[in-house]
Residue, then its C-alpha position, 0 to 999 in steps of 0.5 A: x249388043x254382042x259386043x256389050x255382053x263379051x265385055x260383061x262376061x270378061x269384067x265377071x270373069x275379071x272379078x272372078x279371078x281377082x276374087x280367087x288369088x284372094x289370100x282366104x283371112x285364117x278365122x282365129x283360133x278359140x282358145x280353151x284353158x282347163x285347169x284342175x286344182x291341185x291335179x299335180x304331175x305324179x297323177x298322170x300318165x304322160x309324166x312317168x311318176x311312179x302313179x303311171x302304171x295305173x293309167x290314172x289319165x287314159x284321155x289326157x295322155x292321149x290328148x297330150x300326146x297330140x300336142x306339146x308337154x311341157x316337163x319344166x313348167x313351174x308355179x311361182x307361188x304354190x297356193x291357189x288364189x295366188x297362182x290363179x292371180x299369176x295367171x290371170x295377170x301375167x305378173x308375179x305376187x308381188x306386182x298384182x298384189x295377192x301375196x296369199x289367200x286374202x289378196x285381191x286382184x281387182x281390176x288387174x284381170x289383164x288375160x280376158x281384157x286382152x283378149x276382149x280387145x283382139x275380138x274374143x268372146x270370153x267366159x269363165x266357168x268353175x272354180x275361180x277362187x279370187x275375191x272379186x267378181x270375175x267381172x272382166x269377162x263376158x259370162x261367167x258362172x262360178x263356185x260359190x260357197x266354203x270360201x270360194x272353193x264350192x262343194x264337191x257335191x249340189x254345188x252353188x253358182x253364181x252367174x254373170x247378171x247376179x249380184x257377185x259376193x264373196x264371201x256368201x251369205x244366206x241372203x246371197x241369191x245363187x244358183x243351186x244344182x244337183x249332181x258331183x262338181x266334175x259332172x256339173x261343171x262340164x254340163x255347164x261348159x258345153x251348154x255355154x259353147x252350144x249358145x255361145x256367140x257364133x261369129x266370135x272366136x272364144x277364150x273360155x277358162x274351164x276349171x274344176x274344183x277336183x282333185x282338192x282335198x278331201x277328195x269327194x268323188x262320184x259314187x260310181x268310182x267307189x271301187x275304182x283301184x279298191x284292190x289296188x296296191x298303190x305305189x309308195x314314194x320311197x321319201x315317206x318312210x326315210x327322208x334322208x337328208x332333205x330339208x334343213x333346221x328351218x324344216x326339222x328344226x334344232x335336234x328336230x325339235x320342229x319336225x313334230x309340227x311343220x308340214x302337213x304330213x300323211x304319218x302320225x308325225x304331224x301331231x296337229x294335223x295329218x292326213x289319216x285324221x280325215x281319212x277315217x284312219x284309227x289314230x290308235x294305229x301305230x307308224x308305220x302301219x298307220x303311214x301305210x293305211x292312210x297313204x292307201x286310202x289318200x291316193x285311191x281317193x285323189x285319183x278316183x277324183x282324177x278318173x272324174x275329171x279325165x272322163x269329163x274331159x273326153x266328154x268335152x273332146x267329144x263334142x268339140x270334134x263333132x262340132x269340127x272345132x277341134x283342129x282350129x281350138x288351142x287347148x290348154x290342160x294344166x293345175x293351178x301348182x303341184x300337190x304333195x302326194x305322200x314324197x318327203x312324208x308331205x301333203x298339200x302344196x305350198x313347198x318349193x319341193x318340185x312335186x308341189x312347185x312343179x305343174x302339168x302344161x299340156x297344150x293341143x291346137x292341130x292346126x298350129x303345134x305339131x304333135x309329139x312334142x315335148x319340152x324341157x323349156x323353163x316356163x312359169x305360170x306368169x307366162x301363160x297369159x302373154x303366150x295365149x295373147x300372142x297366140x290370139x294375134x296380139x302383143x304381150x303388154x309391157x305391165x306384164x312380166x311373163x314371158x311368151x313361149x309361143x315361138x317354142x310351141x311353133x318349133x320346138x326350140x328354146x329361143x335365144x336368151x330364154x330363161x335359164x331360172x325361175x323364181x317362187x315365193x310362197x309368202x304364207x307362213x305357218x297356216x291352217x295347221x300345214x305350217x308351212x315356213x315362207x321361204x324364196x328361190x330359184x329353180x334352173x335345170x340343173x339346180x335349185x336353191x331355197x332360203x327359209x327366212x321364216x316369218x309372215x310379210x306383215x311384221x306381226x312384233x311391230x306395235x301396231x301391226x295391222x293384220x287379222x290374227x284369227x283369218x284362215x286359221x293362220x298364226x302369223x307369230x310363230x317365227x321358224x329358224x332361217x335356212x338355205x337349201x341347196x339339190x343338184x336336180x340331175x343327180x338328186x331329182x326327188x330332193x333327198x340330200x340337200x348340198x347347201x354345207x357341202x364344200x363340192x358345190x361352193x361355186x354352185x351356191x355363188x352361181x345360184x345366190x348370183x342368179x337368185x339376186x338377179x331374179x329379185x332384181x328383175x321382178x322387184x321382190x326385194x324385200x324393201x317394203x318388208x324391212x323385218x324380211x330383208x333384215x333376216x335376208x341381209x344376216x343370212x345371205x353369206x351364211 
């Protein structure tokens, strides 16, 4: 018997120990990815713009500043529906087919089904801004309403288990709320993460409908900066040499009509006509009135989502999901903010191309860390796959940066290039020309080739004329823009005829057809495009 219980005790002694060299299986990391839309870089802190004195983003600056900012992550088509397509499915326009606000991503929402495989629970709460129903993840509760851009106040949902239409109707059964969109949204994300399925890791897309315009804040922000002079980019009064005749047209006969402006200079539309600004005031005073009123409004709508956001961090930490939760922070592309006399997006001019990337996980990114690595907004899907534990399918075309978030160093043979297409043409009284190129470090290269990628003149062109406010029949003049980014970081004098950089242009043209090349955006199906490209190539 004393025999039988020593060998009872070293067999549990034996499991024991067997138990303890066990390797501990690490739980997956839950991801949360939090996009504004339009929050572009000059409204932060951590960006340095000439904004940043004001403090406009006290909790993500601190946030960010724990883990990795990105200084070079660009959009490669800066209009909403398009970037959030790009991000959704790892592939540029032209591959997941939504060229412009009317394309529809179908079933290609590769990033949730990704991440359904790898065991995650998946939800997107907010503003969606695509078409189709966001059906490919597990829950979802999204703005409805104004063309899917929701209101800024009671705003109107639709939930998973509803019948999802887009765009609303009266009938459409939807689920109305009271209180500001910033407020609302974050009630809804923490009471999802309080119910949420507890013995999964978590995807979660977090996104607001601030800042877009017309910039509706909370009412309690109404004296937040009020007495506050707000920094003026210098390219608001004198744009020097930026642009080219596709932007200001032959003897200027255009620069009345392109580009969305904050001064009286767009005739069609500017910004002062939406900000209560007496369009009897002449410029500059008026430029200066609107200007004022603008930026006070976008960044009081900034302070809502920055407040929002430390309510979010708050819960997260006292529920201990903190260390072991990768956040994501970032807008769906830039924002003009008065540079070049510009608002809006949808410019390959870098404070609209250009994106906030801000990525926090303490468990796996050492924090104080910053990059001037060449991301785009394809890349964010296979970086969060592999960060899940997966592989980067091969039908997507970004590229991972996961190895630079774990050490901190370009790998060898990244990117040195990133390509943009803003494929709209003269819209919603913004008119802005369509044009391609490519931005690297040092350089970047734009073609104004000026025309919609329905061939509008070809008898029996199909298209909607009257959809989004858009004219499609207004052809712009061709043009090529050329800035040394290291010398000329906010665009003022554009190089392209300058026989100092000839070798330059042949080195980006080179690297322009090789992008076009690789992403298959060569204008073979838009025989009107690359007639236009062909001509204007050696000009």
């Amino acid at each position: 018997m004393k025999r039988n219980l020593i060998g009872i005790s070293l067999a549990v002694l034996s499991l024991i120990s067997v138990s303890c060299s066990q390797p501990e299986v690490k739980q997956k990391p839950n991801i949360i990815y939090i996009m504004s839309d339009d929050h572009t870089t000059q409204g932060f802190g951590i960006y340095g713009s000439r904004l940043a004195s004001l403090n406009p983003t006290p909790t993500i600056d601190a946030f960010a500043k724990e883990g990795m900012i990105f200084d070079n992550c660009y959009v490669t088509n800066a209009i909403c529906t398009p970037s959030r397509a790009c991000i959704i499915s790892g592939q540029y326009s032209n591959v997941n087919g939504v060229l412009d606000l009317e394309g529809e991503i179908g079933d290609r929402q590769y990033l949730p089904q990704e991440l359904n495989k790898l065991g995650y629970e998946t939800a997107m709460i907010g503003k969606w801004h695509l078409h189709d129903e966001p059906s490919s993840f597990d829950y979802y509760k999204v703005l409805v309403g104004h063309y899917g851009q929701g209101e800024y106040f009671n705003p109107v949902f639709i939930e998973k288990g509803m019948k999802y239409e887009f765009p609303t109707t009266k009938q459409t059964k939807t689920i109305k709320t009271e209180g500001y969109s910033t407020d609302v949204i974050t009630d809804i994300t923490l009471d999802w993460l309080k119910n949420r399925d507890k013995t999964k890791p978590f995807f979660l897309m977090h996104h607001y409908k601030a800042p877009h315009d017309m910039f509706e804040f909370a009412p309690r922000y109404k004296d937040y900066l009020e007495d506050t002079f707000m920094p003026e980019p210098a390219s608001l009064y004198d744009n020097k040499n930026n642009g080219s005749v596709a932007t200001r047209g032959v003897n200027d006969s255009l620069i009345h009509i392109i580009g969305s402006s904050v001064s009286h200079r767009n005739t069609i539309r500017n910004m002062g006509m939406h900000m209560g600004i007496d369009q009897n005031i002449p410029d500059p005073e008026y430029t200066k009135l609107t200007y004022q009123e603008y930026i006070k409004r976008y960044l009081r709508c900034v302070k809502g989502v920055d407040d929002n956001l430390a309510r979010l961090f708050d819960y997260l930490k006292k529920e201990g999901m903190w260390e072991n939760t990768i956040i994501v922070y970032t807008g769906d592309q830039g924002f003009m903010l008065g540079e070049h006399d510009y608002i809006d997006k949808r410019w390959m001019y870098d404070e609209s191309m250009r994106m906030p990337f801000i990525v926090h996980y303490p468990e796996g990114i050492k924090a104080g860390q910053r990059t001037d690595a060449l991301i785009n907004n394809t890349d964010f899907a296979p970086t969060l796959i592999e960060l899940a534990g997966g592989k980067t399918p091969e039908y997507m075309q970004g590229k991972s940066f996961k190895s630079i978030l774990e050490t901190g160093k370009e790998p060898e043979n990244w990117r040195d290039a990133t390509y943009y297409r803003y494929w709209m043409h003269m819209a919603h009284r913004h008119a802005n020309p369509a044009h391609f190129g490519i931005r690297t470090k040092d350089y970047k290269l734009i073609f104004f080739y000026g025309r919609y990628w329905v061939d509008t003149d070809k008898p029996g062109a199909v298209w909607n004329k009257a959809s989004w406010g858009n004219d499609f029949t207004r052809h712009t003049p061709p043009a090529w823009e050329l800035y040394d980014m290291k010398k000329d970081p906010k665009e003022m004098n554009n190089v392209y005829d300058d026989p100092k950089y000839t070798e330059v242009k042949k080195m980006m043209k080179e690297k322009l057809k090789q992008q076009r090349e690789e992403i298959g955006d060569t204008d073979e199906k838009y025989p009107h495009i690359k007639k236009i490209v062909d001509e204007y190539w050696d000009k």
